[in-house]
VOGU-3710 file (C-alpha; in Angstrom, 3 decimals, decimal comma):
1> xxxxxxxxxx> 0,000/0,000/0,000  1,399/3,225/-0,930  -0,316/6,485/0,929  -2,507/7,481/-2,030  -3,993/3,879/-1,996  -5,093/4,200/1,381  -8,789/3,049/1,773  -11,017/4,821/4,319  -14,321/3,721/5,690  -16,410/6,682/7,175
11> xxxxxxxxxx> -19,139/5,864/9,201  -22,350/8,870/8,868  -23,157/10,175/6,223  -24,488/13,206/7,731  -22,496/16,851/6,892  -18,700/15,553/8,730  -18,478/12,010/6,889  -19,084/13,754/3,469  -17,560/16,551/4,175  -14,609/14,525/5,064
21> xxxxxxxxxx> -15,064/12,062/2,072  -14,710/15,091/-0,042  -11,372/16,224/1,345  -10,023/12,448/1,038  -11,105/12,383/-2,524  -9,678/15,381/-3,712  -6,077/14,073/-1,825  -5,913/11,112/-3,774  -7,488/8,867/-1,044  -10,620/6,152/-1,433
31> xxxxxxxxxx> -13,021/6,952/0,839  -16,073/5,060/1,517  -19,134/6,457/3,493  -21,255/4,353/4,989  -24,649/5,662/6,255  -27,462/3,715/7,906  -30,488/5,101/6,742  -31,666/4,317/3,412  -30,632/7,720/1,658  -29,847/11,188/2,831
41> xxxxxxxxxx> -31,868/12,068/5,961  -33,740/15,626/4,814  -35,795/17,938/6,967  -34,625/18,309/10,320  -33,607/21,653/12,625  -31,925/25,228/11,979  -28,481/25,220/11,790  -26,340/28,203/11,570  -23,131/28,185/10,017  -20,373/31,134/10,433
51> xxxxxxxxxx> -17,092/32,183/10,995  -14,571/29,304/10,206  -17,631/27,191/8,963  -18,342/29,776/6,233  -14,562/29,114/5,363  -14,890/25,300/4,492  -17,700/26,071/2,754  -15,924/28,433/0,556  -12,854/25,767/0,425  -15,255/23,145/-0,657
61> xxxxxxxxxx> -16,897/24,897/-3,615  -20,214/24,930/-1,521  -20,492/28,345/-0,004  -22,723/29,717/-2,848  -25,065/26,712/-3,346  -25,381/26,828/0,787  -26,480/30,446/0,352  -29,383/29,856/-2,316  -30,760/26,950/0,002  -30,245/28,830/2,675
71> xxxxxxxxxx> -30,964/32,537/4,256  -28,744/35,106/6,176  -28,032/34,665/10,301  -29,593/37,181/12,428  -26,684/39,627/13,347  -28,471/39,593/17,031  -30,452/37,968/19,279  -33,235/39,657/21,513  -33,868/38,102/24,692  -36,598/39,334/27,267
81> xxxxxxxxxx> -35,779/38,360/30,718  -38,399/39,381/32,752  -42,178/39,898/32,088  -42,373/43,612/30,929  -38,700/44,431/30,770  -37,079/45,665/27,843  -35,094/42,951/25,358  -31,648/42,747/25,509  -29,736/42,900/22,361  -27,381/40,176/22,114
91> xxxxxxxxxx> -24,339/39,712/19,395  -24,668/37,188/16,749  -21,396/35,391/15,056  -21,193/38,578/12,771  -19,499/40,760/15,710  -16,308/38,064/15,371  -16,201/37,424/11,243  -16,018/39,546/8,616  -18,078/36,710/5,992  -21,426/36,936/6,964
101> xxxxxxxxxx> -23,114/33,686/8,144  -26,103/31,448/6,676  -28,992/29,771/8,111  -30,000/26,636/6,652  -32,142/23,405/7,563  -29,737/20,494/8,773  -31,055/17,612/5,923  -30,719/20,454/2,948  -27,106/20,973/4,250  -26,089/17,410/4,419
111> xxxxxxxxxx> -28,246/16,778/0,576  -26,019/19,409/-1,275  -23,056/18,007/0,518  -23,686/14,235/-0,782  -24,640/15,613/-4,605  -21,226/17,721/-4,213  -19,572/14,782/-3,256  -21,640/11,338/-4,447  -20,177/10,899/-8,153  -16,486/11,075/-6,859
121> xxxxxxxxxx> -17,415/9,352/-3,521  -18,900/5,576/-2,710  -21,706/5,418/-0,669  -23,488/2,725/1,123  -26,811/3,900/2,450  -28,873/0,852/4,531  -26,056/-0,243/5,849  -23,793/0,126/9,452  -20,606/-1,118/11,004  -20,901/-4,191/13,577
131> xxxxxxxxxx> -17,289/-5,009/14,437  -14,008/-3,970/13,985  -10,812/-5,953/14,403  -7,333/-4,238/13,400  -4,318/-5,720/12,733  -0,881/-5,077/11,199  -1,616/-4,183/7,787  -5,075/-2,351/8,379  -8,533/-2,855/9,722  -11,495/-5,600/8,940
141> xxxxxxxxxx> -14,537/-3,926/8,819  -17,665/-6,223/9,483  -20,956/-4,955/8,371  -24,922/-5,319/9,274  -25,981/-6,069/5,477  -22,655/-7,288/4,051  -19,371/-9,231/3,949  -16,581/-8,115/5,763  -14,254/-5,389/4,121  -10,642/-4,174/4,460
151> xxxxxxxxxx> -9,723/-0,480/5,126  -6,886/0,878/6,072  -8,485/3,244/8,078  -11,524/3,717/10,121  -13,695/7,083/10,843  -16,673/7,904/12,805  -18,659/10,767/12,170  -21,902/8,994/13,279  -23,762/11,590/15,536  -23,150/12,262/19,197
161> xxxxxxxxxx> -24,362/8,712/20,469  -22,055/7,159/17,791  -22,033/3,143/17,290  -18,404/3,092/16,151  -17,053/5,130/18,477  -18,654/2,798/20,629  -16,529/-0,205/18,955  -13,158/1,408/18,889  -13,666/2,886/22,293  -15,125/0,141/24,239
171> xxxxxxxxxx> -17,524/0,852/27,359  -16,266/4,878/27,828  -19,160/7,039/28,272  -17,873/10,772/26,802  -21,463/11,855/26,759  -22,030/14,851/29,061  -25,030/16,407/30,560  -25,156/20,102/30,860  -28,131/20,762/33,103  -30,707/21,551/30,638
181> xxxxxxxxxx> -33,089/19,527/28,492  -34,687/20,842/24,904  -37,178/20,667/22,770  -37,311/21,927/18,954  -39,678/21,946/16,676  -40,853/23,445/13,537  -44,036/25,674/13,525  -45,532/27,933/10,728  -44,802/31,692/11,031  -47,854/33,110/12,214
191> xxxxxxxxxx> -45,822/35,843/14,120  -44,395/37,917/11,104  -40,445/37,582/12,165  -38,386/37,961/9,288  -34,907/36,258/9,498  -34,703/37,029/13,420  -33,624/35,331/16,383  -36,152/36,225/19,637  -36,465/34,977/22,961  -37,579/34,965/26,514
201> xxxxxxxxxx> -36,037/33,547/30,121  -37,276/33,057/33,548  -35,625/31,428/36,457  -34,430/27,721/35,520  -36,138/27,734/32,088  -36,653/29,593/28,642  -37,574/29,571/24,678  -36,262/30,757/21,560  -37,825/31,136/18,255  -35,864/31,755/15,015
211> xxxxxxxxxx> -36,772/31,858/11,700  -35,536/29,204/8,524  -34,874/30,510/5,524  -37,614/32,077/3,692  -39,116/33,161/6,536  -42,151/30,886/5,945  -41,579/28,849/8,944  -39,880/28,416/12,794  -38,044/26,824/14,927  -39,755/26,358/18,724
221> xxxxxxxxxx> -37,096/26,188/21,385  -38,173/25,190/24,953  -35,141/24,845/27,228  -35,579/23,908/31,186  -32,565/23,072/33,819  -33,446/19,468/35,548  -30,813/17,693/37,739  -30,718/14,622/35,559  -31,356/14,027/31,856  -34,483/13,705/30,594
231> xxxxxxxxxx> -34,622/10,831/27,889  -38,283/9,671/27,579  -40,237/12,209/25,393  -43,648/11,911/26,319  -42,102/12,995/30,188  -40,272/15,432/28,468  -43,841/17,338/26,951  -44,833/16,712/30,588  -42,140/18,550/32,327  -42,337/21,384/29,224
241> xxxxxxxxxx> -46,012/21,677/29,869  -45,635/22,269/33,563  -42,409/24,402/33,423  -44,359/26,920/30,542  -47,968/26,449/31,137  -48,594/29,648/33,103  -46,146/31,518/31,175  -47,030/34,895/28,950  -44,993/36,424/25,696  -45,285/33,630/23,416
251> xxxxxxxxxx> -45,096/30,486/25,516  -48,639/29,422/25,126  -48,553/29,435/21,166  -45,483/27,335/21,213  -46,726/25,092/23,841  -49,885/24,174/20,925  -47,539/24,093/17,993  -45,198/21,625/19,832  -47,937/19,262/20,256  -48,866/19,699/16,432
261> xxxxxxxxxx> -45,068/19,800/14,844  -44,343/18,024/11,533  -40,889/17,632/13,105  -39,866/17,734/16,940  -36,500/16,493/18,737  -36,630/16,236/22,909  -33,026/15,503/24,397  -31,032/16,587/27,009  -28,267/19,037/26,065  -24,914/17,509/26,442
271> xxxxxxxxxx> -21,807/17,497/24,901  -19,068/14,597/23,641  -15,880/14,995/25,836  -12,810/12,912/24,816  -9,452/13,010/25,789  -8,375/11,532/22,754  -10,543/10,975/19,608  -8,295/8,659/17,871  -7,750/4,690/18,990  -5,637/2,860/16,790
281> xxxxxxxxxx> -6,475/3,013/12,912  -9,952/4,726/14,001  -10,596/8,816/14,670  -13,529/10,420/15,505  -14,820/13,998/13,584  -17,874/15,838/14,292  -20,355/15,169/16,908  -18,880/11,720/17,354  -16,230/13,172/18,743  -16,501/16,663/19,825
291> xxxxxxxxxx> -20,322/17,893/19,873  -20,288/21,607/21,495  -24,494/21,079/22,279  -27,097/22,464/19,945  -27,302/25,598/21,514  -23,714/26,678/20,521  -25,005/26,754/17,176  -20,891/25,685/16,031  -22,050/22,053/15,959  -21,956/22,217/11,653
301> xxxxxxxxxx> -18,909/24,858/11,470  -16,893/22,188/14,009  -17,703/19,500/11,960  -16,587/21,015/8,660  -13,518/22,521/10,211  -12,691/18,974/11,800  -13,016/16,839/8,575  -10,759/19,537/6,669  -8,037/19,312/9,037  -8,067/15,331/9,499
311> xxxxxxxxxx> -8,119/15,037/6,146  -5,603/17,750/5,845  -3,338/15,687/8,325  -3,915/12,127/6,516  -2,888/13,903/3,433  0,347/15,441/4,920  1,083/12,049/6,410  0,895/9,893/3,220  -1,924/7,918/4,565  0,123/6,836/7,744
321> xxxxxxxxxx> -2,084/7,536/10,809  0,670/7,238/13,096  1,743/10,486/12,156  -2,003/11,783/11,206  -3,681/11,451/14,218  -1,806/12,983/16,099  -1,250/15,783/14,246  -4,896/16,132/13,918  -5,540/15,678/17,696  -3,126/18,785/18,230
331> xxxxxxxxxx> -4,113/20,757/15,307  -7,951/20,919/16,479  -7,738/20,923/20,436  -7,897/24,711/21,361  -10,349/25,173/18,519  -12,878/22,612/20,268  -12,157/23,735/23,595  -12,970/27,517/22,676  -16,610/26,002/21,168  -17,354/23,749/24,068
341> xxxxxxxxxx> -16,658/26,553/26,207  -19,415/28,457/24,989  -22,329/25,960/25,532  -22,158/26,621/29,321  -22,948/30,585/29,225  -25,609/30,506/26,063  -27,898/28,128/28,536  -27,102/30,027/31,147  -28,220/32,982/29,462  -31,466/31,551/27,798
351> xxxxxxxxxx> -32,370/29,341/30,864  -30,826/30,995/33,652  -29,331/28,865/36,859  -30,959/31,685/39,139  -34,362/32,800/40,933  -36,486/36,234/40,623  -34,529/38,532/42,278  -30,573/37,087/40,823  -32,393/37,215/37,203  -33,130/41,019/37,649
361> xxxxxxxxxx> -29,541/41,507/39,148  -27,708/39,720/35,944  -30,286/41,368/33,746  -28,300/44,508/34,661  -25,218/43,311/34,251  -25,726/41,578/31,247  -27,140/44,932/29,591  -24,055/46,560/30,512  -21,821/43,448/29,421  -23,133/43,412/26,088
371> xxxxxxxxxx> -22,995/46,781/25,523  -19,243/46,982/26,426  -19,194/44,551/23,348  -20,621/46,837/21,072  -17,538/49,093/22,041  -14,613/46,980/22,874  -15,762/43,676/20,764  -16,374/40,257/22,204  -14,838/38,189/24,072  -11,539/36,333/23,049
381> xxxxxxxxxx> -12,428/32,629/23,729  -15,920/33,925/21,453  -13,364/34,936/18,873  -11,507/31,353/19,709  -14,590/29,716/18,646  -15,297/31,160/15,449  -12,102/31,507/13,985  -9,482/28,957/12,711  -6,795/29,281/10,562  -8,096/26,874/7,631
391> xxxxx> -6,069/29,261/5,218  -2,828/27,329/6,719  -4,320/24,061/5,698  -3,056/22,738/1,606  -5,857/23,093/-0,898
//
């Protein structure tokens, strides 16, 4: 095997497996993307892409076909905190980049990503990976629906309760809870908002609603702190019901168009902490091995960034992952960190850890904090998270 013969089995064929099948390809590799549904999963959530993520985009070829299936980001947020105050303007990812962002619905994303990518590219859709067992001169790769295969090596980039990391890893649990649980949902836009971000908090709880492109529809956002996870979703509506149910602004409209959504997801917001995301001839990218939590909104932009610099480091290492994943495990550290920093202070902003009297308090301060921001800029581990230097990567 010489490096440019190297065979690669990715496992997801969401936005990182592609994403990363299309950097392989375009090295010289033979990547292989396995995916377990039957063909590209469409519909789904928002997801907002910006900074660095705008970057790949524009690396890949895709930026421009992302931005006609897509719509702008909000450059702010405005978040209520009390009944009858006065909304807080927040900063969107446009304070720290000087490409503007995009807005676009999760399945469209990962769709133009596979029809970039799919004549180049092998894909097996209705399949999964059951076993793995390396050995000197590569990996055997046993499968649900199919023989057993030889790679050389192994990625997963199969969502944040990943199967193969599962295999590589063995019994580790990197799966953190972060005090809140969520609920999101897609409702028609009855309200009028036009490609805005608004939103409302009381003590221990609050909701969001943003618009998807077009401006024809929204996203419902119902976030409450609980001191365990909350997995079973009809207790989930329960506890949402109870927590909102005697709530004003716009809480009872949401609370009937979550019962009614064409689409929904309950889960509680966590992230995927590793210490190392590579085991042998096997790496994690994306949420398999580095989710940030949904309400970062950098889950997409990591995994874009992530598949361009493993593939970046595979590349530079002729295929030898000795070499590769290690460089990759160095090369994307601080830029993860920065992101998984941020989940912790946007839920304690939009469901604040506090009663009555410390919301009114951190109201104040929080006006003042963000309007420091509007003067001085934001913060530097917000800059941290939106920024990293892809232009130092090889086209």
């Amino acid at each position: 095997m010489t490096g440019r013969d190297t065979r690669v089995l990715i496992s997801g064929g969401g936005i990182a497996g592609p994403a990363l099948a299309y950097w392989l390809r375009r090295y010289g590799f033979r990547p292989t993307v396995v995916e377990r549904a039957s063909e590209v999963r469409t519909g789904g959530y928002r997801i907002q892409i910006e900074g660095s993520g705008i970057q790949a985009l524009q690396r890949m070829g895709l930026l421009e076909t992302f931005r006609r299936h897509g719509g702008p980001t909000p450059s702010s947020m405005r978040l209520t905190m009390r009944p009858g105050g006065r909304p807080l303007t927040l900063p969107g990812g446009a304070a720290v980049s000087t490409e503007p962002g995009l807005v676009i619905q999760r399945g469209t994303a990962a769709e133009r990503i596979y029809l970039h990518t799919k004549d180049d590219v092998e894909y097996r859709f209705g399949d999964s990976v059951t076993a793995i067992h390396e050995h000197p001169d590569g990996a055997t790769v046993h499968f649900e629906r199919g023989e057993s295969e030889e790679y050389d090596l192994v990625v997963a980039a199969d969502g944040i309760r990943s199967r193969t990391r599962s295999l590589a890893f063995g019994g580790v649990d990197p799966i953190h809870y972060l005090g809140t649980n969520l609920a999101l949902f897609t409702l028609d836009n009855t309200l009028g908002l036009h490609d805005q971000v608004i939103g409302h908090a009381w003590p221990r709880r609050g909701c969001l609603i943003a618009t998807f492109p077009g401006n024809t529809a929204l996203e419902g956002n119902f976030l409450f702190r609980a001191p365990n996870p909350v997995e079973d979703v009809d207790q989930h509506k329960r506890l949402i019901r109870g927590r909102f149910g005697a709530d004003g602004w716009h809480a009872p409209h949401l609370l009937r168009a979550m019962e009614e959504a064409p689409f929904a997801h309950f889960a509680p917001t966590a992230q995927v902490r590793m210490t190392s995301w590579t085991s042998g001839r096997v790496a994690l990218v994306g949420d398999a091995g580095y989710c940030p939590d949904p309400m970062t909104g950098q889950g997409t932009s990591l995994a874009l960034v992530g598949a361009a610099v493993l593939a970046h480091e595979i590349s530079a290492a002729n295929g030898n992952h000795r070499v590769a994943y290690p460089a990759y495990e160095a090369a994307i550290r601080g830029f993860v960190d920065a992101n998984h920093a941020m989940a912790g202070e946007i839920t304690r902003l939009t469901a604040p850890d506090a009663g009555p009297k410390e919301l009114r308090v951190r109201e104040v301060l929080y006006r003042g904090l963000f309007g420091a921001f509007s003067v001085t800029g934001v913060p530097p581990v917000a800059k941290a998270a939106y920024s990293y230097p892809l232009d130092k990567l090889s086209q």
